[in-house]
BAFILO-7158 format. One line per field, with one value per residue (C-alpha): chain; residue in one letter; residue number from 1; x negated, y negated, z. Coordinates in Angstrom, 1 decimal. Example, Ala and Ser with C-alpha at 12.3 -4.5 7.8 and 13.67 -1.06 7.14 Angstrom:
BEGIN
chain	c(A/A);
res	c(a/s);
n	c(1/2);
x	c(-12.3/-13.7);
y	c(4.5/1.1);
z	c(7.8/7.1);
END
This chain:
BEGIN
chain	c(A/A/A/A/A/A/A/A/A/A/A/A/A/A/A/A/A/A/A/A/A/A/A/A/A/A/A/A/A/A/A/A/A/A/A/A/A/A/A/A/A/A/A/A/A/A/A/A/A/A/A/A/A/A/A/A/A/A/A/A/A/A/A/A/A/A/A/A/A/A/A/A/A/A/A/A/A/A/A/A/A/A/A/A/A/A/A/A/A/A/A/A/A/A/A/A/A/A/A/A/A/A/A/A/A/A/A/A/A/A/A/A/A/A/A/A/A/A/A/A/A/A/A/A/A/A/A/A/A/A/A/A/A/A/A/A/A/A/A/A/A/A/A/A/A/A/A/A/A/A/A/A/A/A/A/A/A/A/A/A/A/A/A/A/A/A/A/A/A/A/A/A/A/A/A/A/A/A/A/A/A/A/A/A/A/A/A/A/A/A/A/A/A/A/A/A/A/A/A/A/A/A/A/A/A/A/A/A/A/A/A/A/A/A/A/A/A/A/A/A/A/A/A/A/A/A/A/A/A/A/A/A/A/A/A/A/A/A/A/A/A/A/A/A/A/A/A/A/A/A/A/A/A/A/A/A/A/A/A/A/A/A/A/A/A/A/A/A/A/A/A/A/A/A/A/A/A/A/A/A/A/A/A/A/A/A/A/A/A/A/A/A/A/A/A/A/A/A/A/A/A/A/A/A/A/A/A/A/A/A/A/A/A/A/A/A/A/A/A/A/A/A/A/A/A/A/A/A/A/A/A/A/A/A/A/A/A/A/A/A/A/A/A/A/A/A/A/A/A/A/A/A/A/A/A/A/A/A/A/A/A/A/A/A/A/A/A/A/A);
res	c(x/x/x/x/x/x/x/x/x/x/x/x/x/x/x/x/x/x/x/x/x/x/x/x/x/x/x/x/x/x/x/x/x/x/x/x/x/x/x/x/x/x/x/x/x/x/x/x/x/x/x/x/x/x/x/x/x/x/x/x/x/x/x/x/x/x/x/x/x/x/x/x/x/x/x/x/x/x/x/x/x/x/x/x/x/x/x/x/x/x/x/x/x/x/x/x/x/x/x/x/x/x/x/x/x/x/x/x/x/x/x/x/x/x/x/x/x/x/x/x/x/x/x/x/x/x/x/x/x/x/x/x/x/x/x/x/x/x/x/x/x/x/x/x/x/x/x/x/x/x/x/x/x/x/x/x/x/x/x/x/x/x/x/x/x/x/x/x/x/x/x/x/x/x/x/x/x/x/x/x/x/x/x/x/x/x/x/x/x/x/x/x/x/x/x/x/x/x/x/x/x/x/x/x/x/x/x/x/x/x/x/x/x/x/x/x/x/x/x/x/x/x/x/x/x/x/x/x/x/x/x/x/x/x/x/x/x/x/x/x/x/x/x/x/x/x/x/x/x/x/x/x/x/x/x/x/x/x/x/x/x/x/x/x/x/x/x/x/x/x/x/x/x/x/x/x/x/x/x/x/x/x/x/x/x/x/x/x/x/x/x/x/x/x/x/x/x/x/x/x/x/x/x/x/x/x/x/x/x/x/x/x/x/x/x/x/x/x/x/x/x/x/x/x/x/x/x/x/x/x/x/x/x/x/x/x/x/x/x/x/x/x/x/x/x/x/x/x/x/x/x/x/x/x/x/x/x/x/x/x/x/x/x/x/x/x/x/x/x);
n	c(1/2/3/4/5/6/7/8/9/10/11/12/13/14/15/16/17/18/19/20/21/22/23/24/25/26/27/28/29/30/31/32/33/34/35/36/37/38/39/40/41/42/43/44/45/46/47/48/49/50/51/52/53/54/55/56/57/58/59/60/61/62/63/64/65/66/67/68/69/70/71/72/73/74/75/76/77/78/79/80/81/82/83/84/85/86/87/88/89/90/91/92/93/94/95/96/97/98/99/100/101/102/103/104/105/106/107/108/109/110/111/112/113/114/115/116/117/118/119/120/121/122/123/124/125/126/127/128/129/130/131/132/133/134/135/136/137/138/139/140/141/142/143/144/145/146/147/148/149/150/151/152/153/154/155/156/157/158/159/160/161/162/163/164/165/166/167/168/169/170/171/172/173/174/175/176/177/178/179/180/181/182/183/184/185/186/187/188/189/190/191/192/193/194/195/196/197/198/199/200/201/202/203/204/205/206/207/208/209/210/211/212/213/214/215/216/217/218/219/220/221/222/223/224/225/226/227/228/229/230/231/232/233/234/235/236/237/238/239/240/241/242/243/244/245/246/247/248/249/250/251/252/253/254/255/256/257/258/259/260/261/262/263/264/265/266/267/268/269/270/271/272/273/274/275/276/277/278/279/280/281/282/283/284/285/286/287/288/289/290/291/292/293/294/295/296/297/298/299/300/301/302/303/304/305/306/307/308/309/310/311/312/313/314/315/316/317/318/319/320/321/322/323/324/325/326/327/328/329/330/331/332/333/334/335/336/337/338/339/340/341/342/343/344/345/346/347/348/349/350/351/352/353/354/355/356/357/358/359/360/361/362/363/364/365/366/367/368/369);
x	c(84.8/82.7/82.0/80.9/78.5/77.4/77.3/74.6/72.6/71.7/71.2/69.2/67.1/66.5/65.7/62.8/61.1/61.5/59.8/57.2/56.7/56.5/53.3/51.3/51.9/49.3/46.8/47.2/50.8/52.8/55.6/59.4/59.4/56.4/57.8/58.7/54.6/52.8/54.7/53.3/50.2/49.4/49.6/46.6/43.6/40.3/38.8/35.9/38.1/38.9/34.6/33.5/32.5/31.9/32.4/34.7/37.3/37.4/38.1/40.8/42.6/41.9/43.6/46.4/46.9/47.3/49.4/51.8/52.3/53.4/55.6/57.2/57.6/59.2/61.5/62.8/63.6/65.8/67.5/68.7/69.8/68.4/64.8/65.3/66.0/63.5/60.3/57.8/59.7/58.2/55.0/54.7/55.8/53.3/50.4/51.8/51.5/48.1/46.7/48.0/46.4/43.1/43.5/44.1/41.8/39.4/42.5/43.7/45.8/48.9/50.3/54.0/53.7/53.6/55.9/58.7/59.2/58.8/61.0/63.9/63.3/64.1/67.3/67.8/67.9/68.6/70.8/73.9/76.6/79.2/80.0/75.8/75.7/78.7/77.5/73.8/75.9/78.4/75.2/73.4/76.2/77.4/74.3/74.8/78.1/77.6/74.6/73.4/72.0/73.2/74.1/75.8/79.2/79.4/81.5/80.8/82.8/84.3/82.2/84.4/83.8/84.1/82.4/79.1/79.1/79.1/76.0/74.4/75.0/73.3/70.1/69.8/69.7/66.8/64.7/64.6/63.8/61.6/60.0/60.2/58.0/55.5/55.1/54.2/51.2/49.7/47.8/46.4/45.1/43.6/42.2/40.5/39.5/37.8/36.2/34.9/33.6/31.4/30.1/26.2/26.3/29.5/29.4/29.2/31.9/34.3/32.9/34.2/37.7/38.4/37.8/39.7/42.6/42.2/42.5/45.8/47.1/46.0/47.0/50.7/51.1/50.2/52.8/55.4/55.1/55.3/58.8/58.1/60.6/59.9/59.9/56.8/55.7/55.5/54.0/50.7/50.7/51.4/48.4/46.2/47.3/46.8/43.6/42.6/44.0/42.6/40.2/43.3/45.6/48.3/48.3/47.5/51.3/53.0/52.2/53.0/55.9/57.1/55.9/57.9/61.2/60.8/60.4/63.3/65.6/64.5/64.9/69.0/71.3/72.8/76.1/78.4/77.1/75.1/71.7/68.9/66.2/63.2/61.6/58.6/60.4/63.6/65.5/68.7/71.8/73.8/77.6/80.5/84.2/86.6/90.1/92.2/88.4/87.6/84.3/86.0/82.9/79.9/78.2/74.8/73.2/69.9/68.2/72.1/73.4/76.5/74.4/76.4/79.1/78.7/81.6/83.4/85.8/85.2/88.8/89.1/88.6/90.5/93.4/93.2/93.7/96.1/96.2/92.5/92.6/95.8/95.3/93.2/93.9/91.1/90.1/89.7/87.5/83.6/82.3/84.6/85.5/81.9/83.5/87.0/84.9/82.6/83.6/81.3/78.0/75.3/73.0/72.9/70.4/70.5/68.9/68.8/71.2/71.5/73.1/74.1/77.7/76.9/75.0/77.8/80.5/78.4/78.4/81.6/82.8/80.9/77.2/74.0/71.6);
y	c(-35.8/-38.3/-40.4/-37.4/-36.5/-40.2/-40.7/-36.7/-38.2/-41.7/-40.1/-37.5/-40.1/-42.2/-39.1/-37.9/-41.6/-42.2/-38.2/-39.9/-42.8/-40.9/-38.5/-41.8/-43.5/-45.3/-42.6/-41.5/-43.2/-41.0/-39.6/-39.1/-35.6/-33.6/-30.6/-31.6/-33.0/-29.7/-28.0/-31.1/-30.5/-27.2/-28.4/-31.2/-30.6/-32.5/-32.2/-30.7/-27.6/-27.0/-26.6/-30.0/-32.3/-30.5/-31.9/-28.7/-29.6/-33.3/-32.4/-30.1/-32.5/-35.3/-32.5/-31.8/-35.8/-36.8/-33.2/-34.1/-38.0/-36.5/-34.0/-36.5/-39.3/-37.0/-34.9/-37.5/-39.7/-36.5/-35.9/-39.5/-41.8/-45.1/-43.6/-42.6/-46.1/-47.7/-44.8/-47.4/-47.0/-43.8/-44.7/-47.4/-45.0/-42.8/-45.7/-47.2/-43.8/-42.8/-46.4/-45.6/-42.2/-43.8/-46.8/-43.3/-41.4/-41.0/-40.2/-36.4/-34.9/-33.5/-31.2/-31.8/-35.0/-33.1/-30.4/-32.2/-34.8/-32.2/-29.7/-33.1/-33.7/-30.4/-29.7/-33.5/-33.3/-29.1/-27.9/-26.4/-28.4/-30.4/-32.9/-33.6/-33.9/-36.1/-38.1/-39.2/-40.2/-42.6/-44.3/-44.8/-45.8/-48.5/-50.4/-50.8/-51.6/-55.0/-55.9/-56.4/-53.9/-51.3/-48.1/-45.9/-45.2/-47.5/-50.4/-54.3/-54.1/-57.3/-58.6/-57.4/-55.8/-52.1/-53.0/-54.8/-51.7/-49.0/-51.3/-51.8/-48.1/-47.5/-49.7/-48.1/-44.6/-46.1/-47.0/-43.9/-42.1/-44.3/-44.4/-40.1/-39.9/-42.3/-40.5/-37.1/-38.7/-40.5/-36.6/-36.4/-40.0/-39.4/-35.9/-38.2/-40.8/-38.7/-36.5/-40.0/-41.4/-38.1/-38.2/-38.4/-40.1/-42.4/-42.9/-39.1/-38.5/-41.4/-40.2/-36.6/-37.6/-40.0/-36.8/-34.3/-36.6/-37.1/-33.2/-33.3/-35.5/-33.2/-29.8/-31.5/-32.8/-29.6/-27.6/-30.2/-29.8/-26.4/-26.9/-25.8/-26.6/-27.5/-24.4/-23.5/-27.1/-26.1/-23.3/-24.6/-27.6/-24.7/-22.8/-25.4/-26.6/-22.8/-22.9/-26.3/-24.6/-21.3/-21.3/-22.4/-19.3/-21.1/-24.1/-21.2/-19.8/-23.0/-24.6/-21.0/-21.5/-24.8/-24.6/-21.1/-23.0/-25.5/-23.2/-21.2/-24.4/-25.3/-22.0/-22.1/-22.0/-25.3/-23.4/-21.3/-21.3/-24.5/-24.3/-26.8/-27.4/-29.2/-31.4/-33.1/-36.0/-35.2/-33.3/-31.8/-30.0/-28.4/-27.6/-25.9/-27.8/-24.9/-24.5/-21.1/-19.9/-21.1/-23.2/-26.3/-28.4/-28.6/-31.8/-33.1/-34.6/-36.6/-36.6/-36.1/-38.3/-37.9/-38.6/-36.7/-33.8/-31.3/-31.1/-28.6/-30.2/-27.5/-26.9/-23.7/-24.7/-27.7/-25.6/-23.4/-25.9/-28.6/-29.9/-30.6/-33.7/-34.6/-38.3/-39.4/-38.6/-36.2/-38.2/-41.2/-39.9/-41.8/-38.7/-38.4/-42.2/-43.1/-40.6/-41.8/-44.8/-43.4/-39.4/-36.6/-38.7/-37.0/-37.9/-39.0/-40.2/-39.6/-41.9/-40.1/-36.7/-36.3/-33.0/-32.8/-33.6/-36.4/-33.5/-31.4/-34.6/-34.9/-31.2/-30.7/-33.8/-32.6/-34.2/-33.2/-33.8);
z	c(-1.6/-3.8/-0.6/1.2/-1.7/-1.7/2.0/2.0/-0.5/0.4/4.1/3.3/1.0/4.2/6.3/3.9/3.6/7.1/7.7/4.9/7.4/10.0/9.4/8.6/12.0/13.3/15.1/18.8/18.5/20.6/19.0/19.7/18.9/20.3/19.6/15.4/15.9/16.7/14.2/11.7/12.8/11.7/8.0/8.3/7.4/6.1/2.8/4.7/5.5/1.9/1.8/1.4/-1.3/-4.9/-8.5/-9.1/-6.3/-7.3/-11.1/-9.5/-8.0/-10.3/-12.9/-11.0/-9.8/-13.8/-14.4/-11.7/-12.5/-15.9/-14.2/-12.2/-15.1/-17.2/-15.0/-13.0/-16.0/-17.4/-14.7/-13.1/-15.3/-14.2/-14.7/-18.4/-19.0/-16.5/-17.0/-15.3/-12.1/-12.0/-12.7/-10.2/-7.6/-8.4/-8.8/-5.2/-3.5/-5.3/-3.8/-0.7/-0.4/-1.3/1.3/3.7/2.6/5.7/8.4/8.2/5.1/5.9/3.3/4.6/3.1/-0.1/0.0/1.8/-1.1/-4.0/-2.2/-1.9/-5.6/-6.5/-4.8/-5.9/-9.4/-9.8/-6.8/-8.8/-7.7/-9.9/-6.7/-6.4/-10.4/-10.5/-7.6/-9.0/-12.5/-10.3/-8.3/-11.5/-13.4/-10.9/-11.8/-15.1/-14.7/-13.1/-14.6/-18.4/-18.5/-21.4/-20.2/-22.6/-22.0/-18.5/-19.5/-17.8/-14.2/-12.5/-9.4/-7.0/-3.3/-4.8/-7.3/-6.0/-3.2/-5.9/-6.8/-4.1/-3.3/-6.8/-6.0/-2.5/-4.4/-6.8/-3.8/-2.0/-4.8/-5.4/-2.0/-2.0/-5.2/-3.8/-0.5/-2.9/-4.0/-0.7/-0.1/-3.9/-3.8/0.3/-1.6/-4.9/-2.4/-0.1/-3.2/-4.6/-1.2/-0.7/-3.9/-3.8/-7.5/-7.9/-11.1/-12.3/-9.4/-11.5/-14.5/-13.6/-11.7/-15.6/-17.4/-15.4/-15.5/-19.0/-19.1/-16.6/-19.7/-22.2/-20.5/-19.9/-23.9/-24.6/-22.4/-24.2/-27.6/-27.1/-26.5/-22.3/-19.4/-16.0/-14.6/-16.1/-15.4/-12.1/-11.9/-13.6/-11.0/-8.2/-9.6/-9.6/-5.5/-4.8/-6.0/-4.2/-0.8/-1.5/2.0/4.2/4.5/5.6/3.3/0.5/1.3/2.0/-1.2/-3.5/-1.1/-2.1/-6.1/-6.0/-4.8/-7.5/-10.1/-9.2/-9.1/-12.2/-13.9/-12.8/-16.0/-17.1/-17.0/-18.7/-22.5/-22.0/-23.4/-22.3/-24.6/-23.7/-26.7/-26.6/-25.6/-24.4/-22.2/-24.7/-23.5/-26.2/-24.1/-26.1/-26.3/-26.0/-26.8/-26.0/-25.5/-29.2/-29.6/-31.2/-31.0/-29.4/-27.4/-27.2/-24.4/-24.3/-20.6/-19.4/-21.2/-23.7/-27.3/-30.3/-31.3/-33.8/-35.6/-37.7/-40.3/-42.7/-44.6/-43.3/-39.9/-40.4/-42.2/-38.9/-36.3/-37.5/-34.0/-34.0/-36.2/-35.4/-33.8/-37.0/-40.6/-42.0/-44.8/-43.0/-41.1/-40.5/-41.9/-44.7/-45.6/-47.8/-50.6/-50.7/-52.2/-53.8/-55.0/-56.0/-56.0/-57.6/-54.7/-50.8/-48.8/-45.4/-42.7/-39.6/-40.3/-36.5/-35.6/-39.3/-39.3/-42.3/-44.5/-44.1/-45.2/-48.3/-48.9/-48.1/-50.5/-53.6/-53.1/-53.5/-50.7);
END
């Protein structure tokens, strides 16, 4: 079942960058497809159709450009492993597509070449399946494991057949997600190139695209440290592309459309009494160990990846479930060993008290925090 899983994804990667590819053939190319083209072709449009050149609709899309590069570098980096570590993969996606869309920006827009990539990324990294979830941790975790690089919990793997194919499986994985966020942003960097070509005073027009971006940056630290998940990520950058299609009825609907689907996807539980918190910084998933449906323990995750436990080792709990401990002697414990040392200090400092399992040892062994 894992092949099949591996086998969807890495097709269906290929299939959306070569769809990517596709809408930016070379002009009066005729196409394979005629049928799959006029259907495509309802969704172009010029800048001119959206009702031409103003400093408004370029600070709109120079917002939404920055809000969405944000969007991207932090979602994607929660979700798939190899991005958390490697964030400037993102960001050179986003930079190559944003270049590309300005090197295009006088040949039609198509808005396909938007909603087709966000729509991938979405049931990518939040379609509620344990096989899809399992899969994306096996790619990224075969690169690590024959490389130096230090993934947690993915040990150093022989060179071996299986081995370098789980890899090269891996780095295949990397690129087409890498290629799929690029293509997202060829339309907002042929919208900002067109907007800044037209502009009757270039410098004002740079001047205004800097500062709207500056406000994209702004507007997305703000929804952060308010503790905000994706969900409502999305439905700011669908407001704002509603807003920038509002003369096109039918780009209007296709974009609430598209945003709508990736805000439902990412308002999907986590699971069964699994709760996802959103830092400023980090993704954290806080998933209960049962036993006999008893919360023994509870596991942290940092941008899905294992990170701590939060223990109980309270003597009541303890006394209550002798089994629990039962492969390593209580006081021996990490958490416990410091005050068969050093018992009942008056004081303990605490570098870093994590999920608190050291401030409870130091309670719980007659210190004062």
């Amino acid at each position: 079942m894992e092949r099949v899983w591996v086998g969807l994804v890495l097709i269906a990667g290929i299939y959306v960058n070569l769809f990517g590819l596709w809408l930016y053939r070379t002009p009066g190319e005729a196409s394979r497809w005629p049928s799959l083209q006029r259907w495509v072709a309802q969704f172009e449009f010029s800048p001119e159709t959206l009702g031409g050149f103003s400093y408004a609709r370029l600070a709109l899309i120079s917002l939404l450009g920055l809000f969405l590069e944000l969007l991207m570098i932090r979602w994607i980096s929660s979700e798939i492993t190899t991005f958390a570590y490697f964030k400037n993969f993102v960001l050179i996606a986003c930079y190559l597509g944003f270049g590309l869309g300005c090197y295009l920006s006088r040949r039609l827009i198509n808005l396909m070449a938007l909603c087709v990539p966000l729509i991938a990324l979405s049931l990518l990294c939040e379609f509620p399946s344990d096989g899809l979830r399992d899969t994306i941790r096996q790619l990224t975790g075969s690169i690590g494991a024959v490389s130096q690089v230090d993934y947690w919990g993915v040990p150093s793997l022989p060179l071996n057949i299986h081995n370098v194919a789980g890899a090269f499986s891996g780095s295949f994985f990397v690129v087409c997600v890498f290629g799929v966020i690029a293509l997202l942003f060829i339309p907002v960097g042929q919208l900002v190139g067109w907007f800044l070509e037209h502009a009757s005073d270039g410098i004002f027009g740079y001047t205004v695209n800097i500062l709207a971006s500056l406000a994209g940056i702004v507007l997305f630290t703000l929804l952060c440290f308010e503790f905000q998940p994706p969900s409502v990520w999305f439905v700011v950058a669908g407001a704002a592309a509603v807003c920038l299609f509002w003369k096109l009825p039918k780009l209007r609907w296709t974009a609430v459309a598209t945003f709508l689907f990736c805000v439902v996807l990412t308002s999907l539980p986590a699971g069964n009494d699994t709760k996802v918190y959103w830092s400023p910084y980090q993704k954290l998933t806080l998933q209960p160990e049962r036993d006999a449906g008893e919360i023994l323990s509870w596991k942290i995750s940092t941008n899905s990846t294992f990170y701590q436990q939060i223990l109980n080792l309270s003597d009541r709990f303890v006394a209550a479930h002798p089994d629990y401990s039962r492969n390593e002697a209580l006081k021996w414990s990490r958490y416990n060993l410091p005050y068969r040392f050093f018992p009942h200090p008056a004081s303990v400092l605490l570098l870093g008290a994590g999920t608190g399992n050291d401030a409870a040892a130091a309670l719980r062994n007659g210190g004062a925090t």
